[in-house]
N, C-alpha and C positions, 0 to 999 in steps of 0.2 A: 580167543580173539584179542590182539590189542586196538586199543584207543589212544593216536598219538595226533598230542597237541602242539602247532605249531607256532612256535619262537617262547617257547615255555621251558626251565631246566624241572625234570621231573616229572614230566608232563604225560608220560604213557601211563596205560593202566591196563590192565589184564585182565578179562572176563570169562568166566568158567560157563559149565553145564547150567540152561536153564538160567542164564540171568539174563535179565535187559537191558539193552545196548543203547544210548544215545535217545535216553527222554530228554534228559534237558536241550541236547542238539533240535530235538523234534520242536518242541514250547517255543525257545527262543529264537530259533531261526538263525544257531550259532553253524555256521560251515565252516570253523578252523580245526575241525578236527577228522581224521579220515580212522577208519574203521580197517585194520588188517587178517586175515584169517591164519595165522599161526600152523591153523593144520586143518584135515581136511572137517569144515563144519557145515553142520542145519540151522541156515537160519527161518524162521519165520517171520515173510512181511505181514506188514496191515496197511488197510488200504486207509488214506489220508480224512478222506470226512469221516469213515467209520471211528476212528481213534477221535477225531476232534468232538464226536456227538456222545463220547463216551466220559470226554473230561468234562462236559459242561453238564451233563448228569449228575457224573458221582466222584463223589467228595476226596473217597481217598484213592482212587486213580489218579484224579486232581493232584494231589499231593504226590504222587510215587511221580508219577510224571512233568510236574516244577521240579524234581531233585529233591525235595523235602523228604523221600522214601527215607533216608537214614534216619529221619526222627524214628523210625520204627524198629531204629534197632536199641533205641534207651530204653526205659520201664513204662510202661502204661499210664500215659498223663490225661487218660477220657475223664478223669473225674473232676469235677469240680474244685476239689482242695486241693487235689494237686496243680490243677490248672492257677489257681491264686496264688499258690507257694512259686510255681515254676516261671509260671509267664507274667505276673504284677510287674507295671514298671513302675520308677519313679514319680507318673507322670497320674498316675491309678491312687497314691498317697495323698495324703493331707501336706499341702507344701507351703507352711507358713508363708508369710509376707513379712519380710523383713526391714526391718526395723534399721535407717544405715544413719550415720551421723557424722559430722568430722571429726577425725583422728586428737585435732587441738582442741577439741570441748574438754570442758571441764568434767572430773566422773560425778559432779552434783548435778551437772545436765542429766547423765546416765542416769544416776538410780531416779529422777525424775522422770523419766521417758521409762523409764522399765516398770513404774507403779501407774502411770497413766496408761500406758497400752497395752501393759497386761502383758508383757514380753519377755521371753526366758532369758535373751541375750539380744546386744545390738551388734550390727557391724560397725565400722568404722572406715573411711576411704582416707587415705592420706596417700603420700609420697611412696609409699611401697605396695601400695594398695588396697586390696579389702584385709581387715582385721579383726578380731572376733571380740567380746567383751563380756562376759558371764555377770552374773548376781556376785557369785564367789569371788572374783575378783573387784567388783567394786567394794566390798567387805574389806577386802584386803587392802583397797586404797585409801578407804576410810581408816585404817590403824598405821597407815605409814606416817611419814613428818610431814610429810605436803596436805596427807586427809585428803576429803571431797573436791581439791583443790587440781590434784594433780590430772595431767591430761591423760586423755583414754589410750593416749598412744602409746603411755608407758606402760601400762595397764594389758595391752590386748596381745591376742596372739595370731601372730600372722605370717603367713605361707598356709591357708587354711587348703581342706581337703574337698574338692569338687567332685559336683555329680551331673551327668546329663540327665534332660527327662524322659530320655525312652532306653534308657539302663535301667537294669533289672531291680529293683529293690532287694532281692536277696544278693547281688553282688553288692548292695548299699550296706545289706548286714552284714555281711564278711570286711568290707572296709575298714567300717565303724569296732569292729570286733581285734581284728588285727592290728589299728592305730591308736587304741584306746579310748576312743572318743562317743561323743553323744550326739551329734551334730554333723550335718554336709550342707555344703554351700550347695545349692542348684543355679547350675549357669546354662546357657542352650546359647553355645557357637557367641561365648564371651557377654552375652548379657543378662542381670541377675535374675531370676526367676525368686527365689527365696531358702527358706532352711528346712532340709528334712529333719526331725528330730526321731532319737530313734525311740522313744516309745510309741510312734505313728507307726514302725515300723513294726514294734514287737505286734502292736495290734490287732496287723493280719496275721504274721506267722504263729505266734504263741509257743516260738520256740524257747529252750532253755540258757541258748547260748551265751545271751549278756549276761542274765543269774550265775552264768558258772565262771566267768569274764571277773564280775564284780568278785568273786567268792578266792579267785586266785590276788587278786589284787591286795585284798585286805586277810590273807593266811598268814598267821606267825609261826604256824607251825607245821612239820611235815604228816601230820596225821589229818590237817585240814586237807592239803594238797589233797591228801591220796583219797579222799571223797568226796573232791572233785574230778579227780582220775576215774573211780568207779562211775561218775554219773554221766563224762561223756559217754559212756558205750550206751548209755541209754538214750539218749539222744542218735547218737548214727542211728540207730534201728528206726526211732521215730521217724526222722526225713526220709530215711528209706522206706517205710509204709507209706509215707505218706505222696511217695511221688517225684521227690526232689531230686536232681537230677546226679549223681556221681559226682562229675566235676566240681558242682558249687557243695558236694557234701566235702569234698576233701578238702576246700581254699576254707571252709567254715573250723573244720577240725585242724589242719596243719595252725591258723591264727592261733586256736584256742592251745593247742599243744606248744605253742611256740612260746607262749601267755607262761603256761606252765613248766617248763625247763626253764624259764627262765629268772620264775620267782624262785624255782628249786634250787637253780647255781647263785643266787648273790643270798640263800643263807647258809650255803656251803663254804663260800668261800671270803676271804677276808676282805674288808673292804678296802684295803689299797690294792690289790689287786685288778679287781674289775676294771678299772680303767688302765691297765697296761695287758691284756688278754683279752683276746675274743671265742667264743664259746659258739661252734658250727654245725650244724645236723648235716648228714650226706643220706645218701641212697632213697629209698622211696620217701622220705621226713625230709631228706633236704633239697625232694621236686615237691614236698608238697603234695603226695598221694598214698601217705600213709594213711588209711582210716582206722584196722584195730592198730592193736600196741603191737608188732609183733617183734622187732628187737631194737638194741642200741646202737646206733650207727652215728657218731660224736668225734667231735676233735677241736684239739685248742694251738689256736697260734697265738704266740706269744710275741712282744715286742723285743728287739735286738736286746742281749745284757740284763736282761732279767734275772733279779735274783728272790727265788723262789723259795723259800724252807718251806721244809713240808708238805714241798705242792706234789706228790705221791698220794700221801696222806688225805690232802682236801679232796683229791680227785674221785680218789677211790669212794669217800664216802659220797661224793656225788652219783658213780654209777649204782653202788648200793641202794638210794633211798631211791634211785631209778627205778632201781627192780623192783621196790617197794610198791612203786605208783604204778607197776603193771608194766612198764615194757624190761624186757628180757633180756639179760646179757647176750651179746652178737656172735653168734658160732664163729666169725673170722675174728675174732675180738678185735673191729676195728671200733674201738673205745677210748675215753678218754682216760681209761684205766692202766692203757698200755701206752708205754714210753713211747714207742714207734706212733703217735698220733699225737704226739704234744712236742710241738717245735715251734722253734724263732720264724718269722720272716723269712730269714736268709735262711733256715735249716729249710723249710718246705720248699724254696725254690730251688737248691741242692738235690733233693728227694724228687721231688717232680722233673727236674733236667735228668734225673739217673735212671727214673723211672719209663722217658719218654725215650731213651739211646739204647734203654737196653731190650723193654717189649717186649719182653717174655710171658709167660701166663700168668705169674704172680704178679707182676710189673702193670699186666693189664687188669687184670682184677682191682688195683690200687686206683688206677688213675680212672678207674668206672664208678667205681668208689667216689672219690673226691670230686671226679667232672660235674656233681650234685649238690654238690657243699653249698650250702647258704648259711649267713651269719645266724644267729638268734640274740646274742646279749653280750653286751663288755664292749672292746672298742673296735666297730667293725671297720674302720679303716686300714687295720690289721689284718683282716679278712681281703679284701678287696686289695692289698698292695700282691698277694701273692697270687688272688686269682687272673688280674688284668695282666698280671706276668706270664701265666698260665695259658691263658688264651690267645697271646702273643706267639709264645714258644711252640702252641700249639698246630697254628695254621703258618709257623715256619717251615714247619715239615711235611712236604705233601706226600711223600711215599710214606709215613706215619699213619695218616687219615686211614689207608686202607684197610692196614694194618689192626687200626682200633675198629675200623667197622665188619672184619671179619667173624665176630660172635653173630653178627644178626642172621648169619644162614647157617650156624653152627647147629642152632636147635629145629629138628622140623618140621612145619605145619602137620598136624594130626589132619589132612585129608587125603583119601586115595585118589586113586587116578579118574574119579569120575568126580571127582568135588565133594563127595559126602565125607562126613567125618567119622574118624577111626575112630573108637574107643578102646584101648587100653584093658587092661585084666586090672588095673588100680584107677581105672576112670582117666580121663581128661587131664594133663597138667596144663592149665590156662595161663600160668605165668610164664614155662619156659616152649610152648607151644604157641604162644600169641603174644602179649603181654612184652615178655621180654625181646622179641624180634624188634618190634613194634617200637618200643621205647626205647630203645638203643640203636635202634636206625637213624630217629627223629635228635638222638640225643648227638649224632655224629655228625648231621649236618647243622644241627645246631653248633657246635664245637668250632665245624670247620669254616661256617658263616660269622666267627666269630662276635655271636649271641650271648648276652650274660644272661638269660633268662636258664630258670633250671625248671620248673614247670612243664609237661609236655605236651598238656595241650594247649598252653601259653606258648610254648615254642612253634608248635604245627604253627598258630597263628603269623606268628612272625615269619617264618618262612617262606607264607604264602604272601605276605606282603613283601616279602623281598623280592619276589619270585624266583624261589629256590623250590617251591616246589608249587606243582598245578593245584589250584581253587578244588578241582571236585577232588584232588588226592586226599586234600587238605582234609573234605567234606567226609572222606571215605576214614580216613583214620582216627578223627574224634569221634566217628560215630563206633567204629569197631574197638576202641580205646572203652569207651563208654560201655560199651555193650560187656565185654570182658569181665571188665573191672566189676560192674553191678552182679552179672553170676557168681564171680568168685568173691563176694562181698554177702550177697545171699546163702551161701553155702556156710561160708563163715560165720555168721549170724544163728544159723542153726543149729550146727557142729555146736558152738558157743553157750547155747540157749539148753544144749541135750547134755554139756558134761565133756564137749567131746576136742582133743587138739582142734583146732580151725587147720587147714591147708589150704593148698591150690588146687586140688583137686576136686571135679564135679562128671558128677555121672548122668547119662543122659536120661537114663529110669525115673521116667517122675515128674520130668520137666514136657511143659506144654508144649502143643506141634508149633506154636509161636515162637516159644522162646530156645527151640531147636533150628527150627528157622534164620532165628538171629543167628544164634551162636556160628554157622553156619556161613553165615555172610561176613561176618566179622573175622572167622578165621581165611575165608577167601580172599577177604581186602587183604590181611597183614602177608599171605603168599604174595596174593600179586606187587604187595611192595618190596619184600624180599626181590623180588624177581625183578625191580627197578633199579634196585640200590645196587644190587651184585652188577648188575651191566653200567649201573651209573660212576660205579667204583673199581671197575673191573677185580668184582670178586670170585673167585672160583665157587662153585655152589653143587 
């Protein structure tokens, strides 16, 4: 049966054996969408107060019938700590009262006001707006020529980083983790609410994340690093017992990974350098859903005329002490080890116009590759001159689009013809059975929507706001995104934990009738959007 929504691009959706058709149509009392029978089907009605005396009963009927059913396809959040880690907002936190002052005070007003109120930090309101002003820095205006004298406005810093109050707190840790900081402004729809500071935050979680934040900041050496490297895997596990959900495990880990490639290349490499080269992650590191280590996928753009000695030499020892910290040289060696991934400006947009005329299978491999590239360290303006060129060149080409979107029905759903799922004599492969469809579907009309986001379930989002694709598609595929990822994440973890390679593959011996269930729904969703995107792209399938 399709589900096709009217004035929506994306908007049908495909229902198999045994699923339920139009709760949320039922709840809301939405009729833009009509209901098609594809071929010959049973359905069963229910009759209208029997279902409405059933939702006011029970809880999670309740739930499957709002639409909220996809929460059931993540990890089990009934517990208590999980529920604190998962669903805490900003708004659940200790949210100081902040302390604001004019920008032209003197900093001997400051450290006055910071021992009378007991206060970690003041704002300051000027001409560019709110500004931030630490102890540390009033220290430091104290040893300048001006001393106590000078204004706070010289002092502060500002473009600060906000929060709303019904965002998540663990999206507050990942912030603070990725931006290097201690602190978020809380604002609610532009007026000032106060400061979260992030030992408020460690407080509920008692995560290890800033400890290992702090521990790459201040390494001088690569044997620090690299036990800092052993001790994320110790952490993913814990958030994973503990409930927290995929998505915010990976935006936590890519920060902190990002923390760490980054402190690794400026002591690799010389320091006149760093600021004429940018140093890039791609493929699952550079959407930001790598959780283990599992290889190196790097590349440096360099600015026009650079002269380089030795930069062989630096590079190489950069993917070395790589493998060091646990991630693995990359089977397609797209590395920064090899020449073919260290180019100018001008040489990558060269390579990507050759790469995009000529669309061969190596040619697409590269540019699936790079369509993921995000900066990490050096000077990413360098980064962004070739991607915005990229993205241009890329929705130049509409007979292209197809072209790149033809991997997503290349691999196919492990389910037979009644919806249940095949197994395999080696088990399940969840990345090139679900995973990859899915994430290279979402990745082409992100592409073709000309989105900088490389994140995929930051991009679902986007989409949906563009309306590029329908709200419940949207709903169906982070939840089956999720669901995927945390199996083959668990599996991993185990393999990991026994001695044993991690893979992608999971076998269904073992696993609960729940979480067969999921798996189950999640590889139905990524068919049914196969089966959108081939018609939406006229892909043969």
């Amino acid at each position: 049966m399709e589900a096709r929504a009217e004035g929506e691009d994306g908007g049908s959706r495909l229902y198999g054996p045994q699923e339920l058709v139009g709760p949320r149509d039922f709840v809301s009392g939405d009729r833009s969408r009509s209901f098609v029978a594809l071929e010959d089907t049973a359905c069963i009605a229910l009759e209208l107060g029997a279902v409405s005396e059933i939702i006011k009963k029970n809880k999670s009927f309740r739930l499957a019938m709002s639409g909220k059913a996809a929460l059931s396809l993540r990890s089990d959040t009934s517990r208590t700590d999980a529920d604190t880690i998962t669903l805490a907002r900003v708004s659940d936190a200790a949210v100081r009262k902040a302390v604001v002052m004019a920008a032209d005070s003197p900093a001997a007003d400051g450290v006055r006001t910071i021992r009378q109120r007991r206060a970690d930090c003041i704002l300051v309101r000027g001409e560019r707006g709110l500004g931030m002003v630490t102890g540390t820095d009033l220290l430091e205006a104290a040893e300048s020529d001006d001393g106590l004298s000078t204004p706070m406005s010289r002092i502060a810093t500002w473009e600060l980083l906000e929060i709303e109050p019904d965002e998540y707190l663990f999206d507050a840790l990942i912030r603070m983790t990725r931006a290097h900081i201690e602190r978020l402004v809380v604002m609610d729809h532009g007026k000032l609410i106060g400061i979260l500071e992030l030992t408020d935050v460690l407080g509920l979680f008692s995560t290890q994340s800033h400890s290992l934040g702090i521990r790459i900041e201040r390494a001088e050496t690569v044997e620090e690093l690299r036990e800092v490297s052993k001790a994320t895997d110790g952490l993913t596990r814990g958030l994973v017992e503990r409930g927290v959900s995929v998505s915010r495990i990976v935006a936590l880990l890519a920060a902190l990974n990002a923390r760490l490639m980054s402190r690794l290349f400026s002591m690799c490499m010389p320091a006149e350098i760093m600021g004429r080269v940018c140093l890039i992650v791609m493929g699952s590191e550079g959407r930001g859903e790598q959780i283990l280590k599992t290889d190196q996928d790097n590349a440096i753009v360099m600015e026009d005329g650079l002269d380089w000695p030795d930069r062989e030499r630096h590079l190489k020892r950069f993917s070395d002490e790589l493998e060091k910290l646990g991630y693995p040289p990359c089977p397609g060696n797209f590395m920064v080890s090899n020449p073919d991934w260290v180019m100018t400006v001008s040489e990558w947009r060269v390579k990507l116009d050759r790469w995009i005329r000529k669309a061969d299978g190596k040619a697409m491999l590269d540019l699936t590759v790079f369509s993921d590239a995000h900066p990490i360290t050096g000077n990413v303006d360098l980064f962004y001159a070739v991607r915005d060129w990229f993205l241009e060149r890329f929705q130049a080409d509409a007979g292209f689009v197809s072209n790149f979107a033809q991997p997503v029905i290349r691999f196919i759903v492990p389910l037979n013809i009644f919806g249940r799922v095949r197994e395999g004599k080696k088990g399940i492969d969840l990345k090139k059975g679900g995973i990859f469809p899915l994430v290279h579907g979402v990745r082409t009309l992100a592409l073709h929507a000309g989105m900088e986001e490389t994140n995929t379930f930051r991009r679902i989002h986007s989409l949906v706001s563009r309306r590029a694709l329908a709200p419940s598609m949207g709903e169906d595929l982070e939840a089956a995104l999720e669901t995927l990822m945390l199996l083959r994440l668990r599996q991993q973890l185990d393999a990991a934990a026994s001695g044993r390679k991690p893979d992608n593959r999971i076998r269904q011996e073992g696993m609960s009738r729940m979480e067969r269930d999921q798996l189950q729904r999640a590889l139905s969703i990524v068919k049914s959007f196969q089966s959108s995107l081939a018609r939406r792209l006229h892909l043969e399938m």
